[in-house]
KEVORO-830273 format. One record per residue (C-alpha): x, y, z; residue number from 0. Coordinates in nm, 4 decimals. Layout:
BEGIN
[[X Y Z] NUM] ...
//
This chain:
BEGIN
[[3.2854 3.7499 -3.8667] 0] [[3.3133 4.1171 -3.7107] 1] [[3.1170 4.3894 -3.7996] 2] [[3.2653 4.6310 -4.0341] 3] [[3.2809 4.9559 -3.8395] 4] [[3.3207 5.2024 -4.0614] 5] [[3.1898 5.5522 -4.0423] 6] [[3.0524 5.6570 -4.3447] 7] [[2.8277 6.0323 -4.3744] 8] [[2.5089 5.7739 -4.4863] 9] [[2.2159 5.6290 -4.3067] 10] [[2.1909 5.2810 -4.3046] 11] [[1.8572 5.1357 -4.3649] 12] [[1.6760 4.9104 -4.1111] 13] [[1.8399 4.5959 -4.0205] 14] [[1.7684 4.3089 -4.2557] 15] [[1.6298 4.5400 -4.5538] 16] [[1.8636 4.4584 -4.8477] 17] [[1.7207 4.7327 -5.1022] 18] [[1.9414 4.9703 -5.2136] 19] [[1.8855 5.3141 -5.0727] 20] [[1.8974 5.6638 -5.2573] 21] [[2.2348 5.7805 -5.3255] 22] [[2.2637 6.1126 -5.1321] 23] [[2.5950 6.2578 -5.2384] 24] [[2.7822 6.2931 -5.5873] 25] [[3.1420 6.1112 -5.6039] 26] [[3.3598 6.3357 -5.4209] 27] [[3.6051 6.5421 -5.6693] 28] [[3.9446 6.6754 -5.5859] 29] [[3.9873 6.9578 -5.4849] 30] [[4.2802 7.2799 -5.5378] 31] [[4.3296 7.2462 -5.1384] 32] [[4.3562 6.9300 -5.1018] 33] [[4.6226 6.8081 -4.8633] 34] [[4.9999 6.8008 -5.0484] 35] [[5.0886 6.4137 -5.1688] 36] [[4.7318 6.2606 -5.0362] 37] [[4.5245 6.0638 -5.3199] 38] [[4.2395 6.2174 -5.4534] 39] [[3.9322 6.0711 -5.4053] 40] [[3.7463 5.8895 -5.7278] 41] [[3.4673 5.6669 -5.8281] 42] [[3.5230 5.4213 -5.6743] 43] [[3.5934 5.5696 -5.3509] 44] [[3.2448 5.6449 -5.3439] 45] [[3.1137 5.3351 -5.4425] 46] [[3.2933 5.1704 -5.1794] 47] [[3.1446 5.4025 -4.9383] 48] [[2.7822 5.3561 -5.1010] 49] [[2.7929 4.9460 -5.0231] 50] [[2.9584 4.9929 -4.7244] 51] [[2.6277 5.2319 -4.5763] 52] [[2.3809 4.9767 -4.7703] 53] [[2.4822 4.6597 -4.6467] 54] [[2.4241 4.6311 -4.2979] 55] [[2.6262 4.3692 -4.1512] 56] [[2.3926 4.1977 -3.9122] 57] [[2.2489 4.0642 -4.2786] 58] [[2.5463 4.0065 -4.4152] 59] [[2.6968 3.7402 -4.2147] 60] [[2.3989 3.5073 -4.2566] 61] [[2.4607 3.5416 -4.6309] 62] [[2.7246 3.2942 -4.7963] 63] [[3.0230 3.4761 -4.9459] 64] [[2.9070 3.4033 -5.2824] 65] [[2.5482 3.5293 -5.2215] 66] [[2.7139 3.8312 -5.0738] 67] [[2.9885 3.8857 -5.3607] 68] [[2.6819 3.8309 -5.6047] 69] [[2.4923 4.1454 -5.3716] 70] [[2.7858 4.3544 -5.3869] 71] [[2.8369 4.3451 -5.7700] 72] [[2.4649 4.4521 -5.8128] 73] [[2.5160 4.7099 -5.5546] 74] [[2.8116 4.8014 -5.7619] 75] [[2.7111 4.8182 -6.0742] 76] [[2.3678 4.9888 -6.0360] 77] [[2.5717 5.2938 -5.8035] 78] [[2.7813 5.3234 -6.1185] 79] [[2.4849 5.3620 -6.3637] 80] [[2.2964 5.5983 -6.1037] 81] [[2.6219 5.8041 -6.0764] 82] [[2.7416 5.7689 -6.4292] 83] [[3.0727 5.6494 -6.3049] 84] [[3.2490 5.4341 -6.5941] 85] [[3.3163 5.0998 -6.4988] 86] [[3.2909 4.8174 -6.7372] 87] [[3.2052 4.4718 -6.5741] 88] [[3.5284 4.3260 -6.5083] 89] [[3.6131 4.6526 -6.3011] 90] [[3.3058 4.6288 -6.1329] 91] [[3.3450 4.2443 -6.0567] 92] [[3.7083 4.3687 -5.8990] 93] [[3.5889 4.6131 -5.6947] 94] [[3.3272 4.4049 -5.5550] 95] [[3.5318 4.1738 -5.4561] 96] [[3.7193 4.4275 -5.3165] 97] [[3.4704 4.5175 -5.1479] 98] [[3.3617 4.1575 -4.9752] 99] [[3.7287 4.0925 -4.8670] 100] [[3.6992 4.4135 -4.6599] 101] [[3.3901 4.3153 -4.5408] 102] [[3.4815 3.9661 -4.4230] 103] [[3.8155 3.8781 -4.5031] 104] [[4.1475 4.0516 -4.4627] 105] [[4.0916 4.3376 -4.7617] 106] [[4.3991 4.3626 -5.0527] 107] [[4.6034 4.0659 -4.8920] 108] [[4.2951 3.7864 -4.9173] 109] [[4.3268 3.6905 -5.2880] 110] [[4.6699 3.6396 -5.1396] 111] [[4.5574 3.4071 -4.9129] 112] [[4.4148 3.2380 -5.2117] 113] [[4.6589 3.2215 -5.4445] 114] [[4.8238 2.8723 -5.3616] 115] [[5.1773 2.9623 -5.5138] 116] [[5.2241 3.2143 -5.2540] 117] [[5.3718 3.1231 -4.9312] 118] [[5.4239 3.4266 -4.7084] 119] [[5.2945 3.7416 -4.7254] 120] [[5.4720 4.0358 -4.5679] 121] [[5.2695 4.3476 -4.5154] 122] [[5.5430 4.6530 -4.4037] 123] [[5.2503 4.9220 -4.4063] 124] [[4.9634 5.0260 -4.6809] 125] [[5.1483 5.0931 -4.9645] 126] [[5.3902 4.8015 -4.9442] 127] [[5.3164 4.4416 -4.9637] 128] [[5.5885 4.1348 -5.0459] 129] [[5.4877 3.7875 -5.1401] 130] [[5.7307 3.4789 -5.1305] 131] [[5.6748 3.2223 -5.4486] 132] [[5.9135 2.9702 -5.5361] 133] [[6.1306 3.0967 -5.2445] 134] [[6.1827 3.4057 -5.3486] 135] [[6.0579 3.7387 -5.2383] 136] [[5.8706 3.9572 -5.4858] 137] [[5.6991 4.3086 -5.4375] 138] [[5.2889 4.2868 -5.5005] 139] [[5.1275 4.5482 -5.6706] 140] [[4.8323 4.5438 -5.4133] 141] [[4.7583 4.8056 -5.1785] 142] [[4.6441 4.9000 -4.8590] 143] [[4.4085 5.2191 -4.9007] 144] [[4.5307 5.3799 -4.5353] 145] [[4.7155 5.2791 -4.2224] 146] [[4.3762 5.2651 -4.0985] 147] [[4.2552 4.9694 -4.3161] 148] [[4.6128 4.7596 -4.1910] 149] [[4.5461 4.8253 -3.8510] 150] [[4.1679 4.7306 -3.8935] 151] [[4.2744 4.3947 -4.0163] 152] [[4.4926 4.3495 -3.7207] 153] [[4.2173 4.4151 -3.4901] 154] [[4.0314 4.1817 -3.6951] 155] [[4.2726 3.9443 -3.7265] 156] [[4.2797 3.9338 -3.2919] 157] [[3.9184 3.9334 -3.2343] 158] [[3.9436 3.6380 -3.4340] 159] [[4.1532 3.4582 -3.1279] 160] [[4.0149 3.6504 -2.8470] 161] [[4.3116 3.8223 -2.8273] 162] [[4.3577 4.2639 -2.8893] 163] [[4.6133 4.4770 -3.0097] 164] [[4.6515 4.7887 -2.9777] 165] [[4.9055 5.0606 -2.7672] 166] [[4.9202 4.8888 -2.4763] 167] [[4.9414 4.5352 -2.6231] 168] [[5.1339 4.6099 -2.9974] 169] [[5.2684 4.2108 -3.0620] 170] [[5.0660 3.9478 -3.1367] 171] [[5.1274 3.5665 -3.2303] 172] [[4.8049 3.4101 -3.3809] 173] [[4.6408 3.1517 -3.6143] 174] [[4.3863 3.2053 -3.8858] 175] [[4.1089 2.9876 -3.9699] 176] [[4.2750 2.7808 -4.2569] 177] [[4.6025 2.7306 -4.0290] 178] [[4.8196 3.0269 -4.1117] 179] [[5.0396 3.1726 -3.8773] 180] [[5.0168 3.5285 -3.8758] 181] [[5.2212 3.7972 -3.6643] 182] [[5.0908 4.1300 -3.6047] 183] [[5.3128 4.4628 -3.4625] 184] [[5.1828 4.8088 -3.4536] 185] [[5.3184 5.1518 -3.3696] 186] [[5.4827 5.2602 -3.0910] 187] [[5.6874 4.9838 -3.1864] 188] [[5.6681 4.9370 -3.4984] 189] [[5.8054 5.2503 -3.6624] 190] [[5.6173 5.2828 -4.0105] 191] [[5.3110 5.1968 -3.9186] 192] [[5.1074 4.8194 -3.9221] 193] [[5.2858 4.5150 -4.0279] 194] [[5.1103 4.1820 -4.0586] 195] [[5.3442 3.8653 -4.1437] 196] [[5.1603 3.5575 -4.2295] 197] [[5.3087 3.2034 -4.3246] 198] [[5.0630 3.0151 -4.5095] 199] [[4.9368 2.6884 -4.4010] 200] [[5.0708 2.4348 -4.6743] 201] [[4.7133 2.2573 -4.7938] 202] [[4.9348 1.9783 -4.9578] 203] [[5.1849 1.7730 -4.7634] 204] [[5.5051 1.7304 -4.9466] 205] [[5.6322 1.3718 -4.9381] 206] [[6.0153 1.2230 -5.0102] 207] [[5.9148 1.1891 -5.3674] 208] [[5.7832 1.5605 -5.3980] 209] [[6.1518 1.6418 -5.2455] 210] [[6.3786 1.4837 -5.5131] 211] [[6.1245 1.6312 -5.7293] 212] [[6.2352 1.9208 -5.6663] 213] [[6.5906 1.8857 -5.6124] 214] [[6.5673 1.9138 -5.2387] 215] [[6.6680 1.5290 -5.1543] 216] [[6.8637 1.2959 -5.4466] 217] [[6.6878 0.9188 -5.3652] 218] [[6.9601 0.8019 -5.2024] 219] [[6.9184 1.0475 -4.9527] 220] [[6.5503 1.0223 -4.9224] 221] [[6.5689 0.6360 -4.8932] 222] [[6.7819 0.6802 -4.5798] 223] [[6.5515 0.8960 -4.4283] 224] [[6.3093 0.7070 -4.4546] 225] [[6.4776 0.4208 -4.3341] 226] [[6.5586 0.6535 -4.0171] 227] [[6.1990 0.7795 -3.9557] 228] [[6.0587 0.4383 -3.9550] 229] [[6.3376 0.2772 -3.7353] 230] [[6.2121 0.5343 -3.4612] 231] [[6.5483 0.7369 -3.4562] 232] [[6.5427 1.0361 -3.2704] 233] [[6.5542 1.3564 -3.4730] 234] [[6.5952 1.7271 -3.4662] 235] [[6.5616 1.9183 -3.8119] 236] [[6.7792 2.2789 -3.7817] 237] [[6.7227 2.5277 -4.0441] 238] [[6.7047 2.8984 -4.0506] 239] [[6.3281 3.0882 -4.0881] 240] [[6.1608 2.9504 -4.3915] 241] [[6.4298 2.7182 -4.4651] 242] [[6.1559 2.3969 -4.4750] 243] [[6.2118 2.2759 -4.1141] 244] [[5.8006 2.1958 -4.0775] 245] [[5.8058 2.0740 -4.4352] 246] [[6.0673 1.7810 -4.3473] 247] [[5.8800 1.6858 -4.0386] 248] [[5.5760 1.6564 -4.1592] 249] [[5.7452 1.4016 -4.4145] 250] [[5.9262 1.2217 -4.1975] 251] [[5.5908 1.2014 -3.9645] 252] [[5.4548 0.9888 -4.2574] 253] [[5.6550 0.7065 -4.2286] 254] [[5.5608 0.6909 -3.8833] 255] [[5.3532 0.3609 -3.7639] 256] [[4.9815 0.3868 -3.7787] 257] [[4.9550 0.1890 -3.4860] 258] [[5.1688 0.4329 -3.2690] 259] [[5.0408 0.7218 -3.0615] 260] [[5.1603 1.0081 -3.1244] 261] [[5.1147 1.3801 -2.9224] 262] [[5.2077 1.7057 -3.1170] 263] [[5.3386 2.0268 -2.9407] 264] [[5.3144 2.3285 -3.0749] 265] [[5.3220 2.6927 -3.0593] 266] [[5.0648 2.7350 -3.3737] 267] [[4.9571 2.4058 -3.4988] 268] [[5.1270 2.3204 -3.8489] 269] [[5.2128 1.9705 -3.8251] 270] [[4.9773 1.7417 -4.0943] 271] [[4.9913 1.3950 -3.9605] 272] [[4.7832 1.1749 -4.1652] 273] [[4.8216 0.8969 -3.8948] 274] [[4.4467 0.8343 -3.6668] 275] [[4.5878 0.7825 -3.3511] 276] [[4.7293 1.1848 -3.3060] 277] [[4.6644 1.3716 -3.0100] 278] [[4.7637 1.7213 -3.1093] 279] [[4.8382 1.9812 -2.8645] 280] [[4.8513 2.3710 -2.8712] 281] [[5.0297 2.6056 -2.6457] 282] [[4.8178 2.9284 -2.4828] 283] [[4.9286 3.2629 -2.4603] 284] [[4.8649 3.4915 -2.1166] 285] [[4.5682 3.6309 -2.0750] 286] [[4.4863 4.0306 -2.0721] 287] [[4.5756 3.9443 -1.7195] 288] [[4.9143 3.7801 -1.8082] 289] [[4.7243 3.5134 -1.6905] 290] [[4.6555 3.1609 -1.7967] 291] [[4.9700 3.0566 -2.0072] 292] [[5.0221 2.7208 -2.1408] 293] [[5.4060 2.6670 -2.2641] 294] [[5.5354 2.4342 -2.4225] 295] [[5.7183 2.2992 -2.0963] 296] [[5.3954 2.2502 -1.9460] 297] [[5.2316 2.0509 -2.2493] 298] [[5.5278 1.8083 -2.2999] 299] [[5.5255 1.7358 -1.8827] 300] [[5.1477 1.6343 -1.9674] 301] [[5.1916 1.4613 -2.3029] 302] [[5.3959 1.2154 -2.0813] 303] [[5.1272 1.1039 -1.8865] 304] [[4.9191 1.0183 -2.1854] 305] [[5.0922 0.7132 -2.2692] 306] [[5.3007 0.8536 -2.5895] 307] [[5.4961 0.6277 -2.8392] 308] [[5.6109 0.9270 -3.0097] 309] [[5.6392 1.3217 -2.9194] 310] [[5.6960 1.5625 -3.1877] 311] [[5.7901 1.8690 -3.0972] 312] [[5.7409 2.1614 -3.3705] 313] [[5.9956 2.3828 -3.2830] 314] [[6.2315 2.3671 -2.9230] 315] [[6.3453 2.7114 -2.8612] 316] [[6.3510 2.7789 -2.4467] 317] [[6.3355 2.5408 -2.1253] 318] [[6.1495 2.2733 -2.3125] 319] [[6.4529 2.1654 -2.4512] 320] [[6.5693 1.9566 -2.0976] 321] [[6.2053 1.8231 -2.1093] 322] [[6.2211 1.7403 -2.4547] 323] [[6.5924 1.4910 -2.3730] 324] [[6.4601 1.3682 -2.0419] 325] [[6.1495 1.1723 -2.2669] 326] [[6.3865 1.1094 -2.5523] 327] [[6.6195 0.9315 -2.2449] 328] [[6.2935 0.7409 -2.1189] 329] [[6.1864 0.5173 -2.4079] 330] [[6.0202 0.7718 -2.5952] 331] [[6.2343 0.6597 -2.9704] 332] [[6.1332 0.8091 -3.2805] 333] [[6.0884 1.1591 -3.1231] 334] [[6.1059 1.4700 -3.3295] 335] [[6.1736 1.8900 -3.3175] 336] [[6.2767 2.1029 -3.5385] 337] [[6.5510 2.4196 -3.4213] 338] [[6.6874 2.7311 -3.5322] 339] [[7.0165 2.6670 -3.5832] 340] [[7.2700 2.7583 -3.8811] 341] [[7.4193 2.4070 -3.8583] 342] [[7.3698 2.0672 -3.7479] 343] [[7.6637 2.1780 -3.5018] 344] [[7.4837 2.4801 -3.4304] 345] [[7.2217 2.3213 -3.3367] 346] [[7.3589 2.0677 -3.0333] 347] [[7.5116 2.4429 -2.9350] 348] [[7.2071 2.5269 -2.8925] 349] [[7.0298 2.2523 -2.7049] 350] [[7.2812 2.3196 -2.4703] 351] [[7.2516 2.6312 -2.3918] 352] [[6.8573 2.5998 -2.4201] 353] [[6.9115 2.3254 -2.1202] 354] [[7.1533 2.5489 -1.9263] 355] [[6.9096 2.7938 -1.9341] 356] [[6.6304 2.5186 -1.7525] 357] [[6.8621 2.4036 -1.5263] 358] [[7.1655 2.5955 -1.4733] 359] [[7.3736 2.4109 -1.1955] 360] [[7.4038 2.0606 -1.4361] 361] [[7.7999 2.0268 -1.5259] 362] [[7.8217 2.0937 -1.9246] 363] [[7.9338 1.7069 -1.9549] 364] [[7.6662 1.6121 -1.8030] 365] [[7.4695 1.7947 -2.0636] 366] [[7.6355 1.7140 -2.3292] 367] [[7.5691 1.3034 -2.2224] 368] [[7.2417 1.3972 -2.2139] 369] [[7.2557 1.5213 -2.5641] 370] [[7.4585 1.2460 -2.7152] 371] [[7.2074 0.9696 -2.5598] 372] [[6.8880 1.1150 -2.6144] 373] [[6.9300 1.2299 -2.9848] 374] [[7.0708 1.0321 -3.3558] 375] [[7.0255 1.2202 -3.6244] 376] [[7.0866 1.5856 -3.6912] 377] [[6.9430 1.7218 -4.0204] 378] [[7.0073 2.0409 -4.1547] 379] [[6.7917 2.2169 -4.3852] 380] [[6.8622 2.5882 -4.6041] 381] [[6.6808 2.8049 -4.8418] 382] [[6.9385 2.8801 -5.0607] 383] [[7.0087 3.1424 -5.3371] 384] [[6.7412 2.9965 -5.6260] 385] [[6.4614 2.9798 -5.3479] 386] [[6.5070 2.5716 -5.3553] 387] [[6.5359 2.3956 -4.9927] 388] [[6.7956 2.1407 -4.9813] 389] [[6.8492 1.9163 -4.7442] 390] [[7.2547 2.0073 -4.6868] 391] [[7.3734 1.7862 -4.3904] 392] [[7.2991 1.4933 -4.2566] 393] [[7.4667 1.4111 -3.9301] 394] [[7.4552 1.1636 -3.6482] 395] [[7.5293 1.1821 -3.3076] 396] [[7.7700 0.9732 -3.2466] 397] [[7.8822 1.0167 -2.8781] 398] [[8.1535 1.1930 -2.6829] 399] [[8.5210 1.2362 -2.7611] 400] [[8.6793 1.3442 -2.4226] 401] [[8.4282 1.6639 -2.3803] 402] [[8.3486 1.7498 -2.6990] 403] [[8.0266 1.5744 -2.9053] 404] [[8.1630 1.3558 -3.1829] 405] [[7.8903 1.4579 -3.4717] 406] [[7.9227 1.2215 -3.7968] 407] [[7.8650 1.3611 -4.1050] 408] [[7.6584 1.0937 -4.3730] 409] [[7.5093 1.3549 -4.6210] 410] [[7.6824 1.6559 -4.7080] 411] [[7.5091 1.8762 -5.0436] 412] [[7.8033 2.0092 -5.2341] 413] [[7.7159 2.2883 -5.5006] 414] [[7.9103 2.2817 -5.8339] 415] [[7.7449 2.5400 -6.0691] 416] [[7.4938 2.7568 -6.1554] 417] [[7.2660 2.6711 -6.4734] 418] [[7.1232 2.8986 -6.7498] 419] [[6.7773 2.8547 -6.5447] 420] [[6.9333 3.0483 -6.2616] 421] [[6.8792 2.6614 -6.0297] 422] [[7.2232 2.5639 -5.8576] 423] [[7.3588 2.2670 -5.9794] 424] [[7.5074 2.0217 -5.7032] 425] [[7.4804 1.6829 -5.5511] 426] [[7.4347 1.5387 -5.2320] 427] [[7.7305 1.3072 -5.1158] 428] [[7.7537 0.9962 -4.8900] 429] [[8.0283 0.9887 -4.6934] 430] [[8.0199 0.6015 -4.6975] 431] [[8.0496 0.5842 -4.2636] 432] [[7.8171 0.3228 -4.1351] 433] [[7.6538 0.4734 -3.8310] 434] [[7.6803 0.4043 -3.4779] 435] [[7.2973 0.2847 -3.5145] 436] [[7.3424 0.0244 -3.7382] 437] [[7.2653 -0.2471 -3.5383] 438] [[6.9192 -0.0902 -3.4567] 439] [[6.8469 -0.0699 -3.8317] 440] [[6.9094 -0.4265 -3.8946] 441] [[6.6582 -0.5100 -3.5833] 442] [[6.3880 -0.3525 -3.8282] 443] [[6.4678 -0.5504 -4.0997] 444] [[6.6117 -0.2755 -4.2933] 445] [[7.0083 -0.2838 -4.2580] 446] [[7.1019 -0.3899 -4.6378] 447] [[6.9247 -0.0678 -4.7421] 448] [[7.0202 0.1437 -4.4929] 449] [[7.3762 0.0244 -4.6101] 450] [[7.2665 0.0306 -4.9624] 451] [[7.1769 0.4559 -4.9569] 452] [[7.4863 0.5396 -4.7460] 453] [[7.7194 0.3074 -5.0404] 454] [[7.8455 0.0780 -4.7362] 455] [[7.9468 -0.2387 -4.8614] 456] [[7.7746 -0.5213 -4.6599] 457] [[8.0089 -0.7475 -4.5081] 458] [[7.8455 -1.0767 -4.3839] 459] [[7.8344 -1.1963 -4.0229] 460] [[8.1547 -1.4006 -3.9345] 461] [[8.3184 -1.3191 -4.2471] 462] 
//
């Protein structure tokens, strides 16, 4: 927990003494010169600046945050009465807790960070916050007081993870406590001041159930993918930002073995795998050096020394990709990444190039045979215009037709209307092909299902 560091015109009493000094000063009242379009200071103001000089923080952070919320309503409420500032008790209880998220959490945006409907939380400045519920974006009414505050939390937010920002270092890619990816730019380059980005860590792992639930997966669909994820089928899950890419792995990750080992990769660790044996690993950035990196090349050339059974990758997006096919090729089944990609096409367009870019001299059919033996199944996820996540295509990777990639589509959603409650209507359709990995279905026992979700009639041997 960092200090607070504010400058404030009061003394602070000695460290560890908890009484509440004197006030010294009367709430500060506007005045006729007063900057143009700045906010007059109030009541509060000055209460905020009265805790803030009482508290010292060295006794602070051996307090619990509920012994220290229950210290900062007192504080609160007995500077109101000695000021004769008119706050009833519900006002006071918000602005002391106010008050401790300053103090030790991220100030307007923690009840945010709360709030488990909200998913992301976009921060474009003081004055302007946007939340994402239900997939949809929505504009908060809570507010930074200053540019100063936002970049506060920023700094706050990189002490956290040894990291700084500030002129010379304005970007930063981090991890709060609870998970959360955050990312932080500041002026020069960012042009209106402070923005903080966070994606929240999802405490509950959706399962296939949750999914047709919600209309993101019909069963038929979700049967097959299970079927796929427990066959040890090698998959990549494209999708756009937000679209649910992390979501579906960490479902498909479920039906994975509990006997297998499995070693995560990741940028920020998101991936919830409620198996034991899970060796999770976590790239580094550079040093204030630009020294001491840790990619994700380097992790997945180490992860296959460690004896895997599985590698799931949480997102390819550089070199890694070559890597990523050379331990898919090497008897590594039942792999998994998710990509950026705006289709299941898209997204072998990319692993291309991604692998061009690690080793440019390899012929493009070479690549491409790569591709075709290393991966299965394609699936491709979307947020779409209701805020659901469907589940859109479904496609296997079938092999190569002359130089092209033959990609086979099984699942395609196909939207019809648009109901009174504003949720397309649609449904996801089989295309009735029986894939190329068939035969490795039926090895696992699970063929006449596999057949049954993809509407395949089963035709018996020798028949």
């Amino acid at each position: 927990m960092a200090t607070f560091g504010r400058k404030t015109h009061f003394e602070k009493s000695p460290p560890g003494n908890m009484a509440p000094a004197p006030a010294e000063r009367e709430p500060a009242r506007a005045t006729a010169d007063a900057p143009p379009g700045s906010r007059p200071p109030d009541g509060r103001d000055f209460i905020r600046d009265q805790v803030f000089t009482r508290v010292e923080p060295q006794t602070a952070v051996r307090m619990t945050r509920t012994e220290l919320s229950d210290f900062v309503v007192r504080l609160v409420a007995e500077t109101a009465n000695e000021r004769k500032i008119l706050l009833n008790a519900d006002e006071q209880r918000r602005l002391g807790a106010n008050i401790v998220d300053e103090m030790v959490g991220l100030g307007p945006i923690d009840p945010l960070l709360r709030d488990p409907t909200v998913t992301d939380i976009l921060v474009n400045g003081p004055t302007t916050i946007y939340i994402e519920r239900r997939g949809k974006l929505e504009l908060s009414d809570l507010r930074f007081r200053s540019d100063a505050q936002v970049l506060h939390v920023a700094q706050r937010i990189a002490s956290s993870v040894g990291r700084r920002i500030d002129e010379s270092s304005p970007m930063l890619d981090a991890r709060l406590a609870d998970g959360s990816r955050v990312n932080v730019i500041i002026p020069p380059v960012s042009l209106k001041g402070a923005s903080i980005s966070i994606r929240k860590f999802a405490r509950n792992v959706m399962d296939f159930e949750s999914f047709v639930a919600n209309g993101s997966l019909s069963p038929q669909l979700a049967r097959f993918l299970e079927i796929a994820a427990r066959c040890r089928l090698n998959i990549v899950v494209s999708g756009g930002t937000g679209s649910g890419k992390t979501t579906m792995l960490n479902a498909l990750s479920r039906l994975i073995d509990p006997g297998e080992r499995i070693v995560t990769i990741e940028d920020a660790a998101e991936l919830q795998l409620q198996q034991r044996h899970v060796l999770s690993l976590e790239t580094r950035p550079p040093n204030l050096e630009g020294r001491g990196e840790i990619s994700q090349r380097d992790l997945l050339r180490n992860a296959l020394r460690m004896r895997p059974d599985r590698i799931i990758l949480g997102e390819v997006r550089g070199v890694e990709a070559f890597d990523m096919m050379q331990a898919m090729n090497t008897g590594h089944d039942g792999s998994m990444s998710t990509i950026h990609a705006n289709s299941a096409r898209d997204a072998l367009a990319r692993i291309e190039d991604m692998i061009l870019m690690a080793s440019g001299n390899l012929p493009v059919r070479v690549i491409r045979a790569q591709v075709v033996a290393a991966l299965d199944l394609v699936i491709h996820t979307e947020r779409m215009r209701d805020g659901v996540r469907r589940v859109t295509e479904v496609a296997e990777v079938a092999g190569l037709t002359g130089e092209a990639i033959s990609l086979i589509p099984l699942f395609a959603y196909q939207y019809d209307s648009e109901g009174a409650d504003g949720l397309l209507r649609g449904r996801f359709h089989a295309s009735g092909v029986s894939p190329t990995f068939a035969p490795r279905i039926d090895y696992f026992g699970l063929g006449d299902a596999l057949r049954q979700s993809l509407d395949v009639a089963h035709i018996p041997d020798g028949a």
